[in-house]
Phi, psi and omega in degrees: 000145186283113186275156158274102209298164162260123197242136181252114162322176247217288191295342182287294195294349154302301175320274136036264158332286189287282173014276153321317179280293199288341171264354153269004176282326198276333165292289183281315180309296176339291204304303187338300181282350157311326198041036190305337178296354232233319185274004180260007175250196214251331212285103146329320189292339172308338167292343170258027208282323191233157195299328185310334196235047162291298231289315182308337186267286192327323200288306202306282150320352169243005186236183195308336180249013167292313172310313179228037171219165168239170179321302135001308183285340170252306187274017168239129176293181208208014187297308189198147188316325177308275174330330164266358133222048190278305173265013157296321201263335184267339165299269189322326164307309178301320166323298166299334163301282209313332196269338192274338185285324213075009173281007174307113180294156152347306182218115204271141191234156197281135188307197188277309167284357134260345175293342183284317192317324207297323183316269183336338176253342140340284176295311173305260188350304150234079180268343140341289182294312214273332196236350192253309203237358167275303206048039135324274177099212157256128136255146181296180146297296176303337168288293165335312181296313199261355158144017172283348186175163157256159186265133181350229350192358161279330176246340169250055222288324200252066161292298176317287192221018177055220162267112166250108177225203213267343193251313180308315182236081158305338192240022179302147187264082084040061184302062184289109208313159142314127154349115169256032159280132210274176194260333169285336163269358178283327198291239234326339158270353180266012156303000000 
């Protein structure tokens, strides 16, 4: 038996096509507006891309670790490039679920897998402070969960970020980016 090759009419593969073009055009327009290109360097201001993170940025900047740190230098690991922004693209996804649902809580608190990075970056940071004169030593994160220790932020609670909810810093001062919806489509939509 004969095979018979399969051939897609002019119009299917017409069909086909434009399909494709809106949905990866519609697909990079999203990241556009996303300003998803923005998460791949260190600048805190990327962090305020949504609104939700004026206060955590204001606060952040104005306390002890704005000088000499970026948003990056505590929430992200720091093992390897893989690993940082394996969990830059999967953080920022859950992120993006929670603000497109509306489940963003009042006052946002770091899931179990960021609190170890956060530890954990602690501890890179100040190992020095942590082994010479605490003596400590390094502790986990996961040693905290079960009653072995606390994790840095049980005794340095507003270090980070101060007291934050969406009502403590009504009058934060903000770089909050320019719009990127182009000025000819702002007329057309206030028609």
């Amino acid at each position: 038996m004969k095979k018979v090759p399969i051939t897609l009419s002019y119009r299917l593969k017409l069909f086909l096509v434009v399909s494709a073009g809106f949905i990866f055009g519609g697909g990079f327009l999203f990241l556009y507006l996303l300003r998803a290109h923005t998460y791949l360097g260190d600048d805190p201001s990327a962090c305020v891309n949504c609104h939700l993170m004026g206060a955590y940025y204001d606060t952040w900047a104005h306390g002890s670790h704005g000088r000499n740190t970026t948003c990056n230098d505590c929430h992200v690991p720091h093992e390897n490039m893989f690993r940082k922004y394996l969990f830059k693209a999967m953080d920022g996804t859950r992120h993006t679920a929670v603000f497109l649902t509306n489940t963003e809580p009042q006052v946002i608190q770091a899931i179990p897998q960021s609190s170890e990075v956060i530890m954990n970056n602690c501890i890179r940071c100040h190992t020095q402070l942590n082994t010479e004169f605490v003596k400590d030593g390094r502790l986990s994160y996961m040693q905290t969960q079960v009653g072995e220790g606390k994790a840095c932020w049980d005794c340095h609670k507003e270090v980070g970020h101060g007291k934050v909810s969406l009502s403590t810093t009504p009058n934060a001062l903000v770089p909050y980016p320019e719009s990127p919806v182009p000025q000819w489509l702002k007329k057309i939509m206030k028609k």
